[in-house]
SEMAR-447424 format. One line per field, with one value per residue (C-alpha): residue in one letter; x, y, z. Coordinates in nm, 2 decimals, decimal comma. Layout:
N
type <- c(a/...)
X <- c(X/...)
Y <- c(Y/...)
Z <- c(Z/...)
//
This chain:
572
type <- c(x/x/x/x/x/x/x/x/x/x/x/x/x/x/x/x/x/x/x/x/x/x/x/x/x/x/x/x/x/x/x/x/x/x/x/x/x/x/x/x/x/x/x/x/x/x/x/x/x/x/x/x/x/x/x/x/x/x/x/x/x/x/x/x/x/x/x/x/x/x/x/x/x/x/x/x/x/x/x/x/x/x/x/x/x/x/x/x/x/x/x/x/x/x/x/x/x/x/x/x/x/x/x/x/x/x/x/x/x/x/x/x/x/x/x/x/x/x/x/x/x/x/x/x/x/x/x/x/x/x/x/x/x/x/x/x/x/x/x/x/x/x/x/x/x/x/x/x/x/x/x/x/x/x/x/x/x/x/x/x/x/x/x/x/x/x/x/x/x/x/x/x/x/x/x/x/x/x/x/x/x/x/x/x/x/x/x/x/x/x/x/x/x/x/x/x/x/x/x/x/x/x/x/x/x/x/x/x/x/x/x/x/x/x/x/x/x/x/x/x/x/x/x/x/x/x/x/x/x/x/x/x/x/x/x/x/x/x/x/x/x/x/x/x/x/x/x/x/x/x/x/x/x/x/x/x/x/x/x/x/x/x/x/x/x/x/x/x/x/x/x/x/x/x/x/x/x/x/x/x/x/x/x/x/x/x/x/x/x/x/x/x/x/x/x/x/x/x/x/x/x/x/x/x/x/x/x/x/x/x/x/x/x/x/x/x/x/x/x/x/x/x/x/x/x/x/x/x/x/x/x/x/x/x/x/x/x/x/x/x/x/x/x/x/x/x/x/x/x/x/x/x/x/x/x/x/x/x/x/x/x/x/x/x/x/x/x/x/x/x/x/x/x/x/x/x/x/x/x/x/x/x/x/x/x/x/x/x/x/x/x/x/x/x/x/x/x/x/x/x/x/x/x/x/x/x/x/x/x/x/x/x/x/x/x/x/x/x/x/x/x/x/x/x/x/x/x/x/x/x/x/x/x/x/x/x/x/x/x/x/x/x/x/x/x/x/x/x/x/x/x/x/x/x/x/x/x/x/x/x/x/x/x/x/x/x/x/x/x/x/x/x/x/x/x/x/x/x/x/x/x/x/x/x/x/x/x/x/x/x/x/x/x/x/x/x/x/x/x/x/x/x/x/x/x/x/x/x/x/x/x/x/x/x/x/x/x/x/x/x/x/x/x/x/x/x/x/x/x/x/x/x/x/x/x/x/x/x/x/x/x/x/x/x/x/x/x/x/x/x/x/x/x/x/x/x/x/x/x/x/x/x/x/x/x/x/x/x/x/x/x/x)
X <- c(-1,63/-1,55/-1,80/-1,64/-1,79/-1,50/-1,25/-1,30/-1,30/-1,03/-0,83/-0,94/-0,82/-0,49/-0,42/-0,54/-0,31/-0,04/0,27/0,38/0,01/0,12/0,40/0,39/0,68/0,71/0,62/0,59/0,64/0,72/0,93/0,69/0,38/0,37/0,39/0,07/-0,08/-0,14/-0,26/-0,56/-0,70/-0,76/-0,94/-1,28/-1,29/-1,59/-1,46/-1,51/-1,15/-1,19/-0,90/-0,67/-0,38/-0,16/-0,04/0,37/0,32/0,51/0,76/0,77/1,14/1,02/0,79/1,01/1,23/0,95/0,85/1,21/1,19/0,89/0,95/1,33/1,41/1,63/1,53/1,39/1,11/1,05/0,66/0,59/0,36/0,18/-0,13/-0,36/-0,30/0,08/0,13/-0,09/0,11/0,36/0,18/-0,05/0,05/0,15/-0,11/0,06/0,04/-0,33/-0,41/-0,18/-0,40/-0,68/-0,60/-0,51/-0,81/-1,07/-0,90/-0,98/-1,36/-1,27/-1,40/-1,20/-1,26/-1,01/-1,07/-0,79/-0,77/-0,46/-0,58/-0,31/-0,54/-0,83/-1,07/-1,25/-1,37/-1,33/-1,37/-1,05/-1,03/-0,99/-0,76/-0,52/-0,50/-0,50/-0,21/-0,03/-0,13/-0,23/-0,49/-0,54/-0,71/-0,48/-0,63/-0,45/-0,46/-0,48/-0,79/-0,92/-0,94/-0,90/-0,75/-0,76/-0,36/-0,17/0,25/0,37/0,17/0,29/0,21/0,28/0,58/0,45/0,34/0,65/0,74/0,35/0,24/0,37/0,15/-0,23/-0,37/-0,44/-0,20/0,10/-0,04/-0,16/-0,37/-0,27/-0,53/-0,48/-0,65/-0,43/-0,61/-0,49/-0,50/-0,73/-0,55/-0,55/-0,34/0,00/0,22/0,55/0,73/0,68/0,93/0,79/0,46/0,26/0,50/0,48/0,73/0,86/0,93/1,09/0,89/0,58/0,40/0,32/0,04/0,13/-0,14/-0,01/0,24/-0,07/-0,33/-0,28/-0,51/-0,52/-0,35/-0,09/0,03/0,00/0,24/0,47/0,51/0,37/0,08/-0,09/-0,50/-0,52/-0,78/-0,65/-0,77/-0,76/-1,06/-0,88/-0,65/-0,78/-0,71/-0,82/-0,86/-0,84/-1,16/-1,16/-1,29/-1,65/-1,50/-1,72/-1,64/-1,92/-2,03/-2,17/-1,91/-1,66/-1,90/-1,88/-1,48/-1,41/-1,68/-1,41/-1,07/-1,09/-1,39/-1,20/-1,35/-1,73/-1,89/-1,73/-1,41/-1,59/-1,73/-1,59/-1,70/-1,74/-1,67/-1,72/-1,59/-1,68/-2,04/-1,90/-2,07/-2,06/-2,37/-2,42/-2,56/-2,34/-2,28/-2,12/-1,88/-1,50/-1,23/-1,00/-1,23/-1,31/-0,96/-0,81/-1,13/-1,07/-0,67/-0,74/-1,04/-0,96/-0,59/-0,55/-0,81/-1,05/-0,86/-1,13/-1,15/-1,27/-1,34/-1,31/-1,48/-1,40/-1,67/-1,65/-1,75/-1,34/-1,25/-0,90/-0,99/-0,79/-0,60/-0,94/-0,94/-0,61/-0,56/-0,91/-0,83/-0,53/-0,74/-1,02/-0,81/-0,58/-0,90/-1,03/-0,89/-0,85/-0,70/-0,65/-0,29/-0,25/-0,40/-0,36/-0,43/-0,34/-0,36/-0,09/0,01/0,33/0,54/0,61/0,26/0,22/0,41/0,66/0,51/0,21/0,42/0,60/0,23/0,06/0,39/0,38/0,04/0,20/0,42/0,15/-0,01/0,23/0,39/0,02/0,11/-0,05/0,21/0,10/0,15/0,12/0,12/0,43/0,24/0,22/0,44/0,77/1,06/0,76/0,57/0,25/0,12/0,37/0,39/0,70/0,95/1,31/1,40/1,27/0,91/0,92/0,55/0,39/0,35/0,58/0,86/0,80/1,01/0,71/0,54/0,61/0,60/0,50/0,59/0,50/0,72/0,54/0,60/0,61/1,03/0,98/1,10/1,03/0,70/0,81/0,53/0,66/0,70/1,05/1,33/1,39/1,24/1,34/1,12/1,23/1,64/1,69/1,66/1,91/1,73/1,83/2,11/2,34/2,09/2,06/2,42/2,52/2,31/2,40/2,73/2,64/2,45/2,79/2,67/2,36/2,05/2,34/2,15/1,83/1,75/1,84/2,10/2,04/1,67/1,45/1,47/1,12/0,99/1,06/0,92/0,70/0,46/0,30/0,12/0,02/-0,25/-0,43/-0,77/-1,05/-1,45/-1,66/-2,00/-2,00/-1,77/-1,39/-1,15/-0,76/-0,61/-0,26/-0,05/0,11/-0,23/-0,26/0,05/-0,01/-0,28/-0,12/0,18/-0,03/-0,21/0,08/0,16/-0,16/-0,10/0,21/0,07/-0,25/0,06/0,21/-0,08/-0,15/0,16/0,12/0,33/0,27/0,19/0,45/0,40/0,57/0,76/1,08/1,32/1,24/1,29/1,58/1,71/1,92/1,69/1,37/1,61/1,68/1,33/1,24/1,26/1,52/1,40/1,71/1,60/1,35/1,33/1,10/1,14/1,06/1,11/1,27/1,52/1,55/1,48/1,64/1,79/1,66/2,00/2,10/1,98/1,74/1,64/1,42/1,23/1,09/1,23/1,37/1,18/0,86/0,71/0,85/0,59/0,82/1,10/0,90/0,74/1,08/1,23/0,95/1,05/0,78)
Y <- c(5,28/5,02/4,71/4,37/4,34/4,64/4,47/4,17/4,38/4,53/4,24/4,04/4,36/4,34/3,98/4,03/4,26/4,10/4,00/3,73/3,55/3,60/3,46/3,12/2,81/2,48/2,27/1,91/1,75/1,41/1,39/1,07/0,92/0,59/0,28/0,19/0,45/0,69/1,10/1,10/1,43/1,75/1,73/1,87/2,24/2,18/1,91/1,91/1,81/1,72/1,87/1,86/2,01/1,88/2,22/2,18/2,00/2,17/1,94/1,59/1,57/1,61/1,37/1,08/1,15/1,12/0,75/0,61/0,69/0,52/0,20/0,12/-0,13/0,04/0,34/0,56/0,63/0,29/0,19/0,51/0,59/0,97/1,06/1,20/1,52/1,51/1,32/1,68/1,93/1,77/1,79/2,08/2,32/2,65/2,94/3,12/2,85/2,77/3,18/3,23/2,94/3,05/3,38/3,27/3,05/3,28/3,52/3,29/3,23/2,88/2,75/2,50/2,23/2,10/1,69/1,56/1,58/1,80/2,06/2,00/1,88/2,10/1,98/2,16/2,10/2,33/2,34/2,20/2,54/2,70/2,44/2,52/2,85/2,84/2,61/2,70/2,34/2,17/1,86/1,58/1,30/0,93/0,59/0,31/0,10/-0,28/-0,17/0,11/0,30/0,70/0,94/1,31/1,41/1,71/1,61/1,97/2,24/2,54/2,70/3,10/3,16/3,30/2,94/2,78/2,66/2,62/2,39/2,06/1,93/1,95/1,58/1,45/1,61/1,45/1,09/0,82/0,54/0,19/-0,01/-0,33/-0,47/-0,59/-0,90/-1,27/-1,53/-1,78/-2,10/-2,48/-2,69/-2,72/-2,98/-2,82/-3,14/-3,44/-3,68/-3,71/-3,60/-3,83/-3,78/-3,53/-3,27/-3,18/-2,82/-2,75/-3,08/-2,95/-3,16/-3,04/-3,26/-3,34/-3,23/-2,85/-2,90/-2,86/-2,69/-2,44/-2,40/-2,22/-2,55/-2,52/-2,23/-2,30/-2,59/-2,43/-2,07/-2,23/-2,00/-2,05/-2,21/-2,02/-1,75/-1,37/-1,26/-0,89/-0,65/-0,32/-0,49/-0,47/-0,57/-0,35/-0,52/-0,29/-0,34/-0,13/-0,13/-0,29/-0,63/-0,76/-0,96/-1,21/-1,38/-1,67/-1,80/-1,73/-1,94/-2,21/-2,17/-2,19/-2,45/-2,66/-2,53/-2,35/-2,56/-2,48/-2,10/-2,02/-1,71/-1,30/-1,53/-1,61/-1,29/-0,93/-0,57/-0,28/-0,01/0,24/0,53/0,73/0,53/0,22/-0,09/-0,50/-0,61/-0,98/-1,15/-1,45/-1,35/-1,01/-1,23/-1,06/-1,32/-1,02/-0,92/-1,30/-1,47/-1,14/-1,21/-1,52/-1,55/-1,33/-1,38/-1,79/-1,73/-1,42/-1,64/-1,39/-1,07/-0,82/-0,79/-0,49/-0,51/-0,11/-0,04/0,25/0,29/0,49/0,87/0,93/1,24/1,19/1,15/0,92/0,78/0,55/0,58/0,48/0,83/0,86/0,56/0,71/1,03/0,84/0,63/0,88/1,08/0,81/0,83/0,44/0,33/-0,03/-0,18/-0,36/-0,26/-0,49/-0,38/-0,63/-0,37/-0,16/-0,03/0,07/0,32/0,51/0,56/0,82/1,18/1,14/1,42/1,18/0,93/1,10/1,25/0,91/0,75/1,08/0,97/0,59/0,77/0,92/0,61/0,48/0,68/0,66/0,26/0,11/-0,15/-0,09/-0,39/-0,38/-0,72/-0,64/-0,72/-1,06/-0,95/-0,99/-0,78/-0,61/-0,44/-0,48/-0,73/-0,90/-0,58/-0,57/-0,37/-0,31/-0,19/-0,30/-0,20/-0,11/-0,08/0,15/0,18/-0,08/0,14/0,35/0,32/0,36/0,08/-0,32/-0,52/-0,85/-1,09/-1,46/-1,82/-2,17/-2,49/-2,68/-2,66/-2,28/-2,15/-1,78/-1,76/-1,68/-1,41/-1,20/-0,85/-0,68/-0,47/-0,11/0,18/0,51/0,74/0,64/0,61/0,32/0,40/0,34/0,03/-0,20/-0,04/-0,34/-0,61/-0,43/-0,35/-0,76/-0,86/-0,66/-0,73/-1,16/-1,01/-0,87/-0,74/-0,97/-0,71/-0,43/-0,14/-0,26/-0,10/0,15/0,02/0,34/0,28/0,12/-0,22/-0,48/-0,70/-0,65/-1,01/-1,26/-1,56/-1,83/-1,72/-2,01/-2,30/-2,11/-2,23/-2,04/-2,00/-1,75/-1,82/-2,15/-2,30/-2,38/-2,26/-2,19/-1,83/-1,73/-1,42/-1,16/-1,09/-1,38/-1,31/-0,99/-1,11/-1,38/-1,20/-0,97/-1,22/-1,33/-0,94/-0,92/-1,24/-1,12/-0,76/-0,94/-1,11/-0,79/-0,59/-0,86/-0,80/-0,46/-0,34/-0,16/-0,30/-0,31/-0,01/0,06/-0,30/-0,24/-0,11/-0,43/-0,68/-0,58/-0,57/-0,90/-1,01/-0,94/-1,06/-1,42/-1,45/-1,55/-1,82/-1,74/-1,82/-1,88/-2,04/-1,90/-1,59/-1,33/-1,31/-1,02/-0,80/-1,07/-1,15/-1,42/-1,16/-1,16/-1,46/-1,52/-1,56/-1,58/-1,29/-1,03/-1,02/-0,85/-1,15/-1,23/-1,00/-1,14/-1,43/-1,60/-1,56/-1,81/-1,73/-1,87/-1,71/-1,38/-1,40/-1,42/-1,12/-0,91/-0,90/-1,24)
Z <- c(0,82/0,56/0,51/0,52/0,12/0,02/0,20/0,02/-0,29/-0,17/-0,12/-0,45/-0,64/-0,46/-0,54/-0,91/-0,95/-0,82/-1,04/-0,84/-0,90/-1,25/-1,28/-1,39/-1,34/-1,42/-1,08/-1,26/-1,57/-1,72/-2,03/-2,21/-2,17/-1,99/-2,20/-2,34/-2,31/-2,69/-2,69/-2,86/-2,88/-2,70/-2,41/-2,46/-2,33/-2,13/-1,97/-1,59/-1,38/-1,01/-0,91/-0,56/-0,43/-0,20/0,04/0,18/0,50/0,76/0,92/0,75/0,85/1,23/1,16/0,99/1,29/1,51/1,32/1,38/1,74/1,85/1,56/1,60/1,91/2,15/2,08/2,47/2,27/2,15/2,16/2,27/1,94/1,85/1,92/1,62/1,73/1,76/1,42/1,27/1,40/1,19/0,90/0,86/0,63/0,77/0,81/0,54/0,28/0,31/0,28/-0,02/-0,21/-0,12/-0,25/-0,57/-0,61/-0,52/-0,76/-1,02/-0,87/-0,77/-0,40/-0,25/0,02/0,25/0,26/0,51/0,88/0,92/0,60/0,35/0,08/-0,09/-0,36/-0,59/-0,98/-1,25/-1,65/-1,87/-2,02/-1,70/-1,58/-1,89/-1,80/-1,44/-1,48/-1,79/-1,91/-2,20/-2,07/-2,37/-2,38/-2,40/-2,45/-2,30/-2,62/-2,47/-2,22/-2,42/-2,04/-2,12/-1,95/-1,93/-1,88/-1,90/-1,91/-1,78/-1,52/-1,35/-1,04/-0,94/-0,83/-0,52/-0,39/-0,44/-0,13/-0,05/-0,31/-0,29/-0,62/-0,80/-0,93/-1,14/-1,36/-1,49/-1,27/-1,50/-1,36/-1,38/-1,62/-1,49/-1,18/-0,89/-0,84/-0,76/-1,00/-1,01/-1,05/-1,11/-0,84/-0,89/-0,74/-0,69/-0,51/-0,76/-0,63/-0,30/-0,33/-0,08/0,21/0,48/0,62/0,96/1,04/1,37/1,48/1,28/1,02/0,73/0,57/0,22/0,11/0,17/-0,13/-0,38/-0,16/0,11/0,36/0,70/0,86/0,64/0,77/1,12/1,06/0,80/1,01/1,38/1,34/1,71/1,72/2,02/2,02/2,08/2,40/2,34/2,19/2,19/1,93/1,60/1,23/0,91/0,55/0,29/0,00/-0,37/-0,69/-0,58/-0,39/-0,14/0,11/0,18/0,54/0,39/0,24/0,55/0,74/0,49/0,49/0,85/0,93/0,65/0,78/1,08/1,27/1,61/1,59/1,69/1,80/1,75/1,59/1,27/1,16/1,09/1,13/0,83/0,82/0,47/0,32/-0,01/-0,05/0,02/0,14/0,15/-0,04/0,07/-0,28/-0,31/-0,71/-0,58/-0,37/-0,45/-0,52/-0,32/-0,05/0,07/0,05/0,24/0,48/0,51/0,55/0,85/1,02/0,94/1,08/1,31/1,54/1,76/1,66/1,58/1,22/0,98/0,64/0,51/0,23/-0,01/-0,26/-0,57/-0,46/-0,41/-0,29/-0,42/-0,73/-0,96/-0,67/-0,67/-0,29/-0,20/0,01/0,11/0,34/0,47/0,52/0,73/0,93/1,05/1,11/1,40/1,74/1,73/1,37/1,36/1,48/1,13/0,78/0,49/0,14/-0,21/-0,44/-0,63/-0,94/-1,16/-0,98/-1,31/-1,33/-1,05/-0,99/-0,78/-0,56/-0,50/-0,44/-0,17/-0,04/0,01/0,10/0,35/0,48/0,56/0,78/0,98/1,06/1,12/1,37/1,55/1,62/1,30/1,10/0,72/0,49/0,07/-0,14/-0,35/-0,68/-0,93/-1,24/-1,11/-1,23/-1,49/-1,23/-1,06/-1,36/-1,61/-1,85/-2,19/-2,04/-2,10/-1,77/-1,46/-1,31/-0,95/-0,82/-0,60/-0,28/-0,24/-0,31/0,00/0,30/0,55/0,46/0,48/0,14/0,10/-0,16/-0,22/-0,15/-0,28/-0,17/0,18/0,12/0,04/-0,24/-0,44/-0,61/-1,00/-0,98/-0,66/-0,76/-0,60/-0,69/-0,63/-0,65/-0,89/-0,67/-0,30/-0,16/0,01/0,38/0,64/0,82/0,50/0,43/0,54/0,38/0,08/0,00/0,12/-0,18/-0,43/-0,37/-0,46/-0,73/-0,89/-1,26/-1,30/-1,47/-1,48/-1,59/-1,56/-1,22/-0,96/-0,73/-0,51/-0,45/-0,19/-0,26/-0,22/-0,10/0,31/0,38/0,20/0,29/0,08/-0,22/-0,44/-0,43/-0,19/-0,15/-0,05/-0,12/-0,33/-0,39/-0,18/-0,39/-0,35/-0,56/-0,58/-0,62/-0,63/-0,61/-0,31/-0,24/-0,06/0,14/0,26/0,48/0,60/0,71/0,83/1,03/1,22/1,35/1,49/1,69/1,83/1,91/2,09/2,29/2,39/2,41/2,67/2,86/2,87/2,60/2,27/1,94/1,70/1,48/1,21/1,16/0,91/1,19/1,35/1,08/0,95/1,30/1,39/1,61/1,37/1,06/1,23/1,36/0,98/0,74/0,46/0,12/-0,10/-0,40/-0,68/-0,87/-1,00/-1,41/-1,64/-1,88/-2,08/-1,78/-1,52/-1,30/-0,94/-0,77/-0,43/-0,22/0,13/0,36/0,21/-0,16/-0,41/-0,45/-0,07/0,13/0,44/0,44/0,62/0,93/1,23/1,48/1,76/1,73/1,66/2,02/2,14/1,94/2,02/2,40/2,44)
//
């Protein structure tokens, strides 16, 4: 009789001796280092990397097929969303995959954790000199030069041959982080109708105070989009607000907000719930008060009025490690049996910055949640044809995740006679193919376009922003003072705002929230249920940028919300 100790032996031997385990390839590289970013030096040999790999998720095509059938109207299986357990059997790696890693890990003494609900990521931390040799790769340490941030890179890494097929990446590797902050800008007042500056406008028999034209306030937006004062009657329908890098979203100076713009609201409607991942929290001193955290708190709690509201937390113990949280989120929500009906997030970065395996694995885990009923929306980003932030460029900087088709972009209009916010981030992506719902939309405008930016972006790729709302000379409060911010970070929750209205309304009639919402807008009904934005554009890169134009454009998308005629494409 053999112990289970010589089996293991056994087997350990076997695997160590394997060829295949041997045999090294290629499995990502990038051919330069991003701009602004300078090698340095070698990467200190005792250097510890947090490490993860990403395993092949099984059926992902099942899965996007699965999305499309419960998100596209007209669809049998419209509405009709996964459960959690349905949306992992799509995803978690086969049997086979997770025992072949293992097997090559533990060859290597390396212990692995799995840290997502369906398996198909493992974490574990070993030395740089190990990592060079476990990976074929050569990890260097690069210095972004205008922040001085360093990073400790490899540009090329193999796996064995024997995991192809079973490994769909390990990170960081060949992923770069963005330096640069998405946050919105704090900004003076800026009058952007001088000629008839003290008169008001009517919208659909809407005024709009004059006073919107320079300062936007929650009022504003209720007259510009017909935003309804009525409060939401359903508690099973919930809104998530996404909270990084250490932004805090304070109660105090919500109070103080609505109590000026919103005094119609009292009770459950003026505060929201946390909840925290990865050590996170909401420390209440008014000095750690986050520009981000309160005006996404506020542009939803002071405008979704009485839908539940949770501020989410990620604090800085990630388990994904460079990705700063951004799949740990993913990972937690799609981990609850409830995950909120709409998430909101304002931060992004440069797609060129990130793998384009990553990419496709967190775009992957939009997918899921969204195919579990949850409608996903990103602020497109403040830099305009130069990614994220404004950035020297020659060619155009799509940003990330705004590029991914499972997920709804938001850029930014100004003015009470809307026009494109100079800042909103859009164009296309050179990661992600344009998918078939914008298809028409896409190919209408790049047909007005004619040769304008020629060469200067993929005409093939996902194109951004899906939609937009106002993003300048909004006013909120931090530290119980008022103050004006601008950017797509302001629109995301807005937007995001009126979807959680209308699924309150359908939730009430007994129907399903609306998911995953790009099928829909792009739909004619969804399309001509929003305000098209035709004038602006979104300079860069020592361009003009793109013109806004009839129909969608990468500047705002299809336009801004109409809540009205919304209701009334949504079945209401």
């Amino acid at each position: 009789m053999r112990t289970g100790f010589l089996l293991l032996a056994e087997l350990v031997t076997a695997v160590a001796g394997s060829p295949a385990f041997r045999d090294l390839l290629v499995h990502e590289q990038r051919d330069s280092i991003p701009i602004g970013f300078v090698k340095t030096a070698a990467a200190p040999a005792d250097k510890v990397l947090n490490l993860r790999i990403a395993l092949t998720q099984n059926d992902m095509v099942g899965l996007e097929k699965a999305l499309y059938a419960v998100s596209t109207p007209g669809s049998a299986l419209y509405g009709q969303h996964l459960t959690k357990e349905e949306v992992e059997a799509f995803v978690a790696p086969a049997p086979e995959s997770f025992t072949l890693v293992q097997e090559w890990l533990a060859v290597n003494d390396i212990n692995a954790k799995t840290i997502s609900p369906a398996g198909d990521w493992l974490k574990f931390s070993i030395t740089t000199s190990k990592a060079n040799t476990l990976l074929n790769a050569d990890f260097t340490t690069f210095t972004h030069s205008q922040t001085g941030k360093q990073l400790t890179r490899t540009l090329s890494y193999s796996v064995p041959a024997a995991l192809k097929g079973h490994v769909d990446l390990v990170h960081p590797t060949i992923t770069f982080d963005n330096p640069f902050i998405h946050l919105p800008i704090v900004s003076t007042p800026k009058d952007v109708v001088t000629a008839s500056s003290k008169s008001e406008s009517i919208i659909e028999g809407r005024v709009v105070p004059a006073s919107c034209r320079t300062i936007v306030t929650p009022s504003c937006l209720q007259a510009l989009y017909g935003i309804p004062t009525t409060r939401a009657t359903q508690s099973s329908n919930t809104l998530g607000v996404s909270g990084f890098i250490d932004q805090f979203a304070n109660q105090a100076d919500l109070t103080l907000f609505l109590k000026s713009k919103r005094p119609d609201l009292n009770g459950t409607a003026t505060t929201f719930s946390l909840q925290t991942l990865d050590g996170g929290s909401n420390p209440q001193n008014p000095i750690e008060a986050g520009i981000e955290a309160n005006l996404d708190i506020q542009y939803t709690v002071g405008l979704a009025s009485g839908v539940p509201t949770t501020f989410i937390s990620v604090g800085n113990n990630f388990q994904d490690g460079v990705l700063e949280g951004f799949l740990d989120i993913m990972n937690s929500l799609l981990a609850d049996t409830n995950p909120p009906q709409v998430l909101t997030t304002s931060y992004g970065q440069n797609e060129n910055t990130i793998s384009r395996a990553l990419a496709n694995q967190l775009c992957n885990a939009y997918a899921q949640l969204g195919a579990r009923g949850t409608s996903i929306l990103f602020a497109s980003g403040d830099g305009g044809v130069a990614g994220s932030q404004t950035t020297r460029c020659t060619t155009f900087l799509p940003t990330f995740p705004s590029g991914c088709p499972f997920m709804t972009s938001v850029g930014a209009t100004t003015g009470t006679t809307e026009t494109a916010a100079t800042f909103s981030s859009g164009g296309f992506s050179n990661v992600f193919a344009q998918p078939s719902y914008q298809a028409s939309a896409v190919s209408s405008y790049l047909a007005a376009l004619g040769s304008t930016n020629s060469g200067k972006f993929n005409r093939t790729g996902r194109g951004f922003p899906d939609v937009s709302a106002q993003g300048e000379n909004v006013e909120i409060v931090v530290d119980k003072m008022a103050g004006i911010v601008a950017g797509t970070s302001c629109s995301s929750p807005i937007f995001a705002s009126v979807i959680s209205l209308l699924n309150d309304r359908l939730i009430a009639a007994g129907k399903s929230p609306l998911g995953f919402l790009n099928p829909f807008l792009y739909s004619v009904a969804g399309a001509a249920a929003l305000n098209d934005i035709t004038t602006g554009n979104n300079p860069g890169c020592n361009t003009n940028g793109f013109p806004a134009k009839a129909g969608w454009d990468p500047v705002t998308g299809l336009g801004t919300p109409n809540f009205a005629k919304l209701l009334t494409a949504v079945g209401l």
